[in-house]
C-alpha positions, -999 to +999 in steps of 0.1 A: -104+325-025-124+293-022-111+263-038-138+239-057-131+206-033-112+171-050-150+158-061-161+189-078-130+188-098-138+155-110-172+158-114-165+187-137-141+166-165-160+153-193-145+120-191-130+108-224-150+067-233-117+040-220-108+028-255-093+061-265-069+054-231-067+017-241-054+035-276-025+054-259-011+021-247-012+003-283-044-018-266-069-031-288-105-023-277-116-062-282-087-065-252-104-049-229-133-059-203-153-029-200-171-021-171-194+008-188-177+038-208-145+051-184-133+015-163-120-017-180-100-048-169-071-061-188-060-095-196-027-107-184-017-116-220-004-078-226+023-085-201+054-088-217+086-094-195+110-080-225+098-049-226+098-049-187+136-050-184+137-017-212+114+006-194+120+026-162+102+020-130+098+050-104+088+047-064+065+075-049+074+072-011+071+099+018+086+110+046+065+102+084+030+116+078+007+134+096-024+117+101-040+134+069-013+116+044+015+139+027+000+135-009+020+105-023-014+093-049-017+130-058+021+137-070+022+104-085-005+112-108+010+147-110+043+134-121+027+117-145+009+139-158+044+162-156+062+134-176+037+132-205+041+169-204+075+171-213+071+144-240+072+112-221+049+084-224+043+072-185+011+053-167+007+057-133-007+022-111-020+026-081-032+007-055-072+005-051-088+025-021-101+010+012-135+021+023-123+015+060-103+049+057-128+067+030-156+066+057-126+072+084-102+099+089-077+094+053-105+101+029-101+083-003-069+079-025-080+087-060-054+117-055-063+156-050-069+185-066-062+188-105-043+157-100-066+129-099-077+097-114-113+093-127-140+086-122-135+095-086-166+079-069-167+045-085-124+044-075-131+054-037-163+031-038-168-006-053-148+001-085-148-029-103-156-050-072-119-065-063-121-059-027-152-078-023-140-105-044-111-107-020-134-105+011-159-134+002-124-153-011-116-147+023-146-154+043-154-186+019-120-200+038-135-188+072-169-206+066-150-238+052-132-242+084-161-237+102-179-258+088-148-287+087-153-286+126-189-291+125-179-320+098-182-358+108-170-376+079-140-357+066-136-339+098-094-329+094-092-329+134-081-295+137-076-279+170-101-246+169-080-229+194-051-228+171-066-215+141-050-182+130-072-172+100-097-145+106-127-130+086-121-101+068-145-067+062-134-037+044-149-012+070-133+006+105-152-016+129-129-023+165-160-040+174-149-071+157-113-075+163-124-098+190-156-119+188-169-156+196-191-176+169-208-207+168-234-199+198-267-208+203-264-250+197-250-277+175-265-265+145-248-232+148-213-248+148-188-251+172-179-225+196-148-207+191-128-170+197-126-156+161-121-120+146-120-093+118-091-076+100-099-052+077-095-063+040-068-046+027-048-066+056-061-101+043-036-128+031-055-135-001-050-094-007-013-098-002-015-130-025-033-109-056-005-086-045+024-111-053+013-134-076+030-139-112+001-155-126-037-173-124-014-206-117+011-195-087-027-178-074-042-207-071-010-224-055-006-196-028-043-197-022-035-237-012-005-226+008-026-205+034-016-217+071-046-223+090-037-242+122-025-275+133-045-305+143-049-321+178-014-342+171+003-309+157+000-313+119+002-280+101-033-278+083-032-256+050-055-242+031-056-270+004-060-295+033-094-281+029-097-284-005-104-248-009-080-233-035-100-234-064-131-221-053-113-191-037-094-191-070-130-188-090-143-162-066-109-141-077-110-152-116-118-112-122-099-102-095-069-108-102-071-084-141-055-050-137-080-020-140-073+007-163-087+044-160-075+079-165-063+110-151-075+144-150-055+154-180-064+115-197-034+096-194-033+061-185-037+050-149-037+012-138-053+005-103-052-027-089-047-044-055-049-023-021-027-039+009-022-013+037+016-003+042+015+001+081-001-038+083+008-057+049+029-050+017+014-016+010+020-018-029-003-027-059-003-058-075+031-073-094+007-077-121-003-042-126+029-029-118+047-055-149+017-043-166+026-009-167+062-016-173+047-036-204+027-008-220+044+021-210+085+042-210+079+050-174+055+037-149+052+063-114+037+037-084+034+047-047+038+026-012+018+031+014+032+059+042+063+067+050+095+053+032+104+036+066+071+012+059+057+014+023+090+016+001+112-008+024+083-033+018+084-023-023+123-026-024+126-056-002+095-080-006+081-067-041+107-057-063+130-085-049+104-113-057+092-098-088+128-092-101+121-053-103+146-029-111+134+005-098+152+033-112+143+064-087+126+074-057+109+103-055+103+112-016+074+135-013+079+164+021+053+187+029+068+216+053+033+210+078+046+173+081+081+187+091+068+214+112+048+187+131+084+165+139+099+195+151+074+200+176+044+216+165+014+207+179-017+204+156-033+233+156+003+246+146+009+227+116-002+250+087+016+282+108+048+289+089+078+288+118+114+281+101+123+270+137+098+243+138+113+233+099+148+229+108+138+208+138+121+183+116+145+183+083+163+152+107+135+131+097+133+139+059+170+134+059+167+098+077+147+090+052+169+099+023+198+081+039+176+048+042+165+055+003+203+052-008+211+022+017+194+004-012+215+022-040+189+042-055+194+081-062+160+103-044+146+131-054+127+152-027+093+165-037+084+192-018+043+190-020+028+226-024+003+236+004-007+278+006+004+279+044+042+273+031+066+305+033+092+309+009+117+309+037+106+273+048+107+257+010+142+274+000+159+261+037+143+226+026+156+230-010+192+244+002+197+211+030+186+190+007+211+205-019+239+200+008+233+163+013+229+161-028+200+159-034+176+173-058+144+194-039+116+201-066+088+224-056+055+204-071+023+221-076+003+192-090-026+198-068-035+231-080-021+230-114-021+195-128+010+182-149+015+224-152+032+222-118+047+191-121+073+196-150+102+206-133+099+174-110+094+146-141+130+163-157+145+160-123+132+123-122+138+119-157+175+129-154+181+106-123+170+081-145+191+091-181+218+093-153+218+056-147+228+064-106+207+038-096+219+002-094+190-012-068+201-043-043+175-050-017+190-047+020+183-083+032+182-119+017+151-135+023+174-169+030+188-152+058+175-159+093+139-142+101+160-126+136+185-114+108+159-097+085+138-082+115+171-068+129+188-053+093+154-033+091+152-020+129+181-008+131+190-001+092+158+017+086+142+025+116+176+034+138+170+012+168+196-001+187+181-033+202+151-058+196+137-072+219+113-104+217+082-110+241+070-145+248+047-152+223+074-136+197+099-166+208+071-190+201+065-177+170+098-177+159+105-216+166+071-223+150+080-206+118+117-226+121+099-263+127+074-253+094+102-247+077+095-207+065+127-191+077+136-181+042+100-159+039+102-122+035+098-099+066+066-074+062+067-054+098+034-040+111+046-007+125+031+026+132+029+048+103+038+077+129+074+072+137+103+055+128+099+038+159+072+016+171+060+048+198+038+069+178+044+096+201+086+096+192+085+119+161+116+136+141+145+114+144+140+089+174+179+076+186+188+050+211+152+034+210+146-005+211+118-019+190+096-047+206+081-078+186+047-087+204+042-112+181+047-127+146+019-136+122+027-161+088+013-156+056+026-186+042+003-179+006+023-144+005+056-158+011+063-136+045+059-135+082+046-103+096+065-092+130+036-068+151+054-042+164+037-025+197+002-018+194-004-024+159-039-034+148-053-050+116-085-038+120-085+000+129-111+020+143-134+050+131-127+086+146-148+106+165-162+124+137-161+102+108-155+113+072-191+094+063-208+119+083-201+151+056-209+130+030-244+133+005-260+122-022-289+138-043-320+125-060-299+126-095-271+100-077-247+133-070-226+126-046-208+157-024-184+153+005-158+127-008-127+134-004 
């Protein structure tokens, strides 16, 4: 049987015009910034904090992925779809896709199958254009320290070796994690190491990401640590006098986007931090948007629950005074195949064996989920190489430790296949079992916080600190930011930071190599390993099955 692939599906719905979805949510069409007939920003006026504290939040997280993703975007737009299905008014938010992994190896994250969000190219492609704003934010901070160096008469005597910012690009490209500028002579600028991260791991991403309002933007935008001068003076971003022009560049920006799924409910995207190297979550806006307009609002973290939905509970939902009211964990059986030691070319073989060697990490994973005092629900995501032995051992050990396994056939079958999982969310929530604490304080120590999640969350017994990690640590003490959040840059492969340690990893020790600030976000970012923030392309690209006619049809987007 050949299945039509995730862009045909889309391309085949006759999208409904926006202000019918605007009408679902009770929002007036003059409300909405329309970006033609199906995408449309909304104003932060509809966000209304009372009816944030009534409605019910729910967390899509995962278990350790393969590298292909386990399909958290596609059964959170199921489960919404499943909840309006069964009589229940829910939006999904998302976060925005990257174009690093659409041309890479992910593909994009619109979701799969008959559970998607439309329309699917503009979402996986410049959408409303947030990510570029964010870039050229970005870069215009880059090109005003630059050009501050060059500078004679307000010249803030800053010492270019100790300048931490980097440009940004939203592309796979290794070949600029480490480059020098400023050659060829004095009108060219000074001479310096610099480099790219990608743009979902930006600071002024993760500042969209947390900020409350225009206002507190602007102020984290001025907070950015650059450096320190010559005599050791922090220099900050509004040393530079750059806040408000990165603030103008982001005036857009910084609106929710609304658009719709498959089956034309409301979906909010906004925001697009990568879980394995910053937050991983949409925006707090989008998120208090949803909360505003809608009973129940399904969003999803980046990864596994070890990266994405720590980050959620303990930076996000602790800031933003969130009170999420389930987690949904999504399990494929290829994903626990692979952590009980199946190679690759094994994964979509059915072998029980292989199963009930990897259940250890699914059930890690629930453990951590209730450390924070929040009921799971397993969702077991539907693929056709899954036996009926395999899904009823995964039902019946999740049963044993509790917990409620839900089959969900969202992919092929839209909010159809996803009813039985919204009344198993639904009743977690009606059940009030969930009475969410986040596992750290952020006024506790930065060692404190690093060490509650290593060995809370990821099961290590030690951390260790290299050199530069030391340094860090007493430079982030004398600024005085000790009382920041924690956002780890981990693998996304294991629970430890060896990508190679699969399943359940015991007596392991987790190594800081170093640790970035993000002063305008509020955190410090601990890299774990080998971690990156700017990855590489595969060697066979996504980008090179891609097409697109004479007519503007695109094919191979996935």
């Amino acid at each position: 049987m050949k299945y039509l692939s995730d862009i045909e599906i889309a391309q085949n719905k006759e999208l409904i015009h926006i202000k019918h979805i605007a009408k679902k949510l009770k929002i007036e069409e003059d409300d909405l910034e329309m970006y033609g007939k199906y995408k449309a920003k909304l104003p932060l006026s509809l966000i209304d904090e009372e009816k944030i504290k009534k409605n019910n939040l729910v967390l899509v997280t995962a278990l350790t992925p393969t590298p292909a993703g386990e399909g958290k975007t596609t059964i959170s737009i199921g489960l919404t779809e499943g909840l309006n299905a069964i009589g229940e008014q829910a939006t999904v938010v998302l976060r925005e896709p990257s174009l690093g992994p659409v041309f890479g190896i992910k593909g994009g994250a619109a979701g799969g199958g008959y559970s998607q969000v439309v329309p699917m190219e503009d979402i996986n492609l410049h959408f409303t254009g947030d990510f570029n704003a964010i870039e050229k934010a970005n870069n215009l901070l880059s090109a005003l320290i630059d050009n501050n160096l060059q500078s004679k008469c307000c010249n803030l005597n800053l010492d270019a070796r100790t300048i931490f910012w980097k440009r940004v690009i939203d592309m796979n490209d290794r070949a600029l994690r480490q480059i020098t500028i400023g050659l060829g002579g004095t009108a060219n600028g000074v001479p310096r190491e610099d480099g790219f991260n990608i743009t979902p791991a930006s600071e002024v991403m993760a500042i969209l990401c947390m900020a409350s309002d225009f206002s507190d933007l602007k102020k984290r935008l001025g907070d950015i640590f650059i450096g320190f001068t010559f005599d050791k003076k922090a220099v900050f971003a509004r040393d530079l006098k750059a806040e408000n022009a990165m603030a103008i560049l982001l005036k857009d920006a910084i609106k929710p986007n609304l658009v719709q799924t498959l089956e034309e409910n409301p979906a909010i995207i906004h925001g697009g931090p990568f879980a394995n190297i910053a937050q991983g979550t949409n925006s707090i806006i989008a998120t208090k948007m949803g909360l505003s307009l809608s009973k129940y609002v399904v969003t999803e973290a980046g990864f596994g629950a070890d990266l994405g939905a720590e980050k959620f509970l303990n930076i996000k939902c602790a800031h933003a005074g969130l009170n999420p009211k389930a987690v949904v964990l999504v399990a494929t059986i290829r994903a626990l195949r692979h952590h009980g030691g199946a190679k690759k070319d094994e994964f979509n073989t059915p072998n029980i064996a292989f199963v009930r060697a990897g259940f250890c990490n699914l059930e890690k994973h629930i453990e951590n989920i209730r450390k924070f005092n929040i009921e799971p629900v397993v969702a077991i995501n539907a693929f056709v190489t899954d036996s009926y032995e395999e899904v009823d051992y995964v039902i019946e050990r999740c049963n044993e430790l509790g917990v409620q396994a839900v089959v969900s056939d969202g992919w092929a079958k839209g909010g159809k296949g996803t009813r039985k999982l919204a009344e198993a969310v639904v009743k977690v929530v009606e059940n009030n079992t969930t009475n969410f604490k986040p596992l750290y304080d952020w006024k506790s120590p930065i060692k404190d916080k690093i060490e509650i999640i290593a060995r809370e969350i990821y099961g290590a017994t030690q951390v260790d600190y290299d050199k530069k990690a030391k340094l860090n640590l007493r430079r982030i003490d004398r600024l005085g930011f000790s009382d920041f959040a924690v956002c780890m840059a981990k693998t996304q492969k294991s629970f430890s930071d060896n990508e190679t340690e699969v399943g359940r990893p015991e007596n392991f020790t987790i190594t800081v190599r170093e640790i970035e600030i993000a002063a305008g976000a509020r955190f410090v970012i601990p890299i774990l390993g080998k971690m990156m923030r700017m990855p590489g392309l595969p060697e066979t690209p996504a980008s090179e099955h891609m097409d697109i006619d004479n007519e503007g049809v695109i094919s191979g987007l996935s």
